[in-house]
N, C-alpha and C positions, 0 to 999 in steps of 0.2 A: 779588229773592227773599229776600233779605235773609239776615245768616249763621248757619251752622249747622256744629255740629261736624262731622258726619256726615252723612251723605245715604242711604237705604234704597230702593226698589222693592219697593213692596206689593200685593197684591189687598185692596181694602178693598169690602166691600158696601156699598149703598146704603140707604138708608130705614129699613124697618121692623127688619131684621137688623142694621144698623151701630146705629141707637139701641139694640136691644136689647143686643149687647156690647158699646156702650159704657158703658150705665147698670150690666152683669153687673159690667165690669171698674172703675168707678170713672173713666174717663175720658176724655174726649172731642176725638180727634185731631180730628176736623172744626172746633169751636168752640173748643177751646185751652183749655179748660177742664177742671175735675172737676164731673162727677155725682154723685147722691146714690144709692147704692146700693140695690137692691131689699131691701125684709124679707121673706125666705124662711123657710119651715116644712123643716125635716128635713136644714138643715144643721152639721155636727158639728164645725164652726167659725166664727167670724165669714168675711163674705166677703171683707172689708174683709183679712184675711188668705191667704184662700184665692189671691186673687187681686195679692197683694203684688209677687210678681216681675214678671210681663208689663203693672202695670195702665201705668208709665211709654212702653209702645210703642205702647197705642191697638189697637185691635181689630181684625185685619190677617192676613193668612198670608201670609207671605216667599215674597220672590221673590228678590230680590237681597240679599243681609244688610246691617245698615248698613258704612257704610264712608268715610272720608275721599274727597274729592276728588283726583284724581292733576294733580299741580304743573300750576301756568296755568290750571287750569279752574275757572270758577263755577258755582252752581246752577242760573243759566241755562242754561249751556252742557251740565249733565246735560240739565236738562229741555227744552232742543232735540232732543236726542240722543233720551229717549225718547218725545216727540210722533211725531218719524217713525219711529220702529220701530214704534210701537202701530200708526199709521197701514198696517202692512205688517202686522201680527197677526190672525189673525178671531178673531171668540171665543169659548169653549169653554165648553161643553155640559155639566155634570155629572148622573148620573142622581137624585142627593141629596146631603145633608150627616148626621151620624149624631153623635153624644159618643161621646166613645172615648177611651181611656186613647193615649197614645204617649210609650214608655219611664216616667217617673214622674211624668207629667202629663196632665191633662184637655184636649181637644181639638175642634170638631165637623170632621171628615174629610171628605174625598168618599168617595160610595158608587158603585160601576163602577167600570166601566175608564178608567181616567187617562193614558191614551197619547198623548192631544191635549194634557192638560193639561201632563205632562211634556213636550212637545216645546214646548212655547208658553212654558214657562218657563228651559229652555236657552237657547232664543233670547238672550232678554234677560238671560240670565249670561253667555252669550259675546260678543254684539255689542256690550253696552255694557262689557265691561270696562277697556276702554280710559280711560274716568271714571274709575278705580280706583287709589287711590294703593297702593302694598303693604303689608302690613302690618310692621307695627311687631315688634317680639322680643315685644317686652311684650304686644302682640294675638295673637301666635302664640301664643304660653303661654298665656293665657286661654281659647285651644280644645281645652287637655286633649291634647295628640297623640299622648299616648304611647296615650290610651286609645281611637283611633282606628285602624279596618282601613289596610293597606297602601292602597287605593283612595282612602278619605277621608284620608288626609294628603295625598295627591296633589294629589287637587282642593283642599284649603283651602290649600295651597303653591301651589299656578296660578292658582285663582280667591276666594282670599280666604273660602273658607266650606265644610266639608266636605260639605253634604247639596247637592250641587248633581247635577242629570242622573239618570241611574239611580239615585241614593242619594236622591234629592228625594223627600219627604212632605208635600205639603201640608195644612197644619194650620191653622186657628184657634185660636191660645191661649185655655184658660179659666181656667186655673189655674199655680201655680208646683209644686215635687216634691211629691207626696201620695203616703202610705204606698198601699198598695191597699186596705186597706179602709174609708178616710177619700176616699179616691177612689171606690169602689162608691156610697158615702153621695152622694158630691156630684155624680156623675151623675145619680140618679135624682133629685134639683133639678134640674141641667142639661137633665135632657129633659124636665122638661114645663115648663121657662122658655121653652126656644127650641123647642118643639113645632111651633107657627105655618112653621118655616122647613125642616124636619128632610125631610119625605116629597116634595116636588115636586122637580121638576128647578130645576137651580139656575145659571143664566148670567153667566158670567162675564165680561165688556164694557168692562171695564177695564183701566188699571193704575194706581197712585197712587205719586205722589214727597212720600215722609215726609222729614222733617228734625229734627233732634235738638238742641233748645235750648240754647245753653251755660247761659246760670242755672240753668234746673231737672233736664235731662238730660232732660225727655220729649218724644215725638216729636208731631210735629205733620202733619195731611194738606196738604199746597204746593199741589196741584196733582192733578189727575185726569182721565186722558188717555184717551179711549177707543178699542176695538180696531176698528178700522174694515177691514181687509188681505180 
């Protein structure tokens, strides 16, 4: 599997949705590559900036955050680990996806109730943490703790990432921080780019093992394992 600084558990969609975030964001975990961005009308900055922060992780919504390997294990030995747990997953049903702002960024969310999704994604923070090296002082400072609930220090002190289990929000990144009203702007682009994907139900049948390049720092899709359970 060859080496990576870091190793992540992602939901990454298929086909028409994943080329479209990946051309939105600039680049493409699947082929390892950068895209050429869309020329959109009615946006109130280049994209090419809007999308600065997230475009290095590839067009994905967390499951597991990236994270070293815990001593002795390879990315094989992740990616054994989560063959047979997808293999024990079924897969989940969302009623849409929608843009939406979360905290000071752009997002497409699920629409309904996420009570499968939330529990499908516990699983795989708790079963597989064992892959999980701890983190570092220097990783812990990085997640801000102080400006964390009692709850989320917890978990990102147990499980390496604060929004895990009841805090969990799945999200597809579009953007990096936007004021709100540079964000209102670049919604109304955002829904009628990914319109095609926005109103059907949306299935979930996967899980993808990213890995984070040491040359460049950006993440690449390894592998794509499907929920079969």
């Amino acid at each position: 599997m060859g080496y990576y600084t870091r190793y992540a558990i992602y939901y990454a969609p298929r086909d028409g949705l994943m080329q479209a975030g990946s051309a939105w964001l600039g680049w493409d975990a699947v082929t390892g590559a950068e895209v050429a961005q869309p020329q959109l009308d009615g946006l109130p900055l280049p994209l090419s900036e809007i999308t600065e922060t997230p475009r290095k992780y590839g067009f994905h919504a967390t499951i597991k955050a990236p994270f070293r390997l815990a001593e002795g294990l390879t990315g094989d030995d992740l990616g054994e680990a989560l063959g047979a747990l997808a293999g024990q997953l079924a897969p989940v049903t969302l009623d849409g996806l929608e843009v939406a702002r979360l905290g000071d960024f752009l997002a497409l969310r699920p629409v309904g109730d996420v009570t499968l999704l939330q529990a499908m994604a516990g699983e795989v923070v708790e079963r597989l943490d064992r892959t999980r090296a701890p983190l570092s002082e220097r990783e812990l400072a990085k997640r801000n703790p102080e400006a964390l609930s009692d709850r989320q220090r917890d978990l990102l002190e147990r499980f390496g990432y604060p929004y895990v289990f009841e805090q969990f929000q799945m999200h597809l990144t579009l953007s990096g921080r936007l004021s709100r009203e540079v964000a209102e702007a670049v919604a109304v682009v955002a829904r009628r780019e990914f319109a095609p994907y926005l109103d059907a139900p949306h299935v979930i049948d996967s899980l993808c093992l990213f890995g984070e390049a040491p040359e460049s720092g950006r993440f690449h899709l390894l592998h794509r394992y499907a929920l079969t359970g």
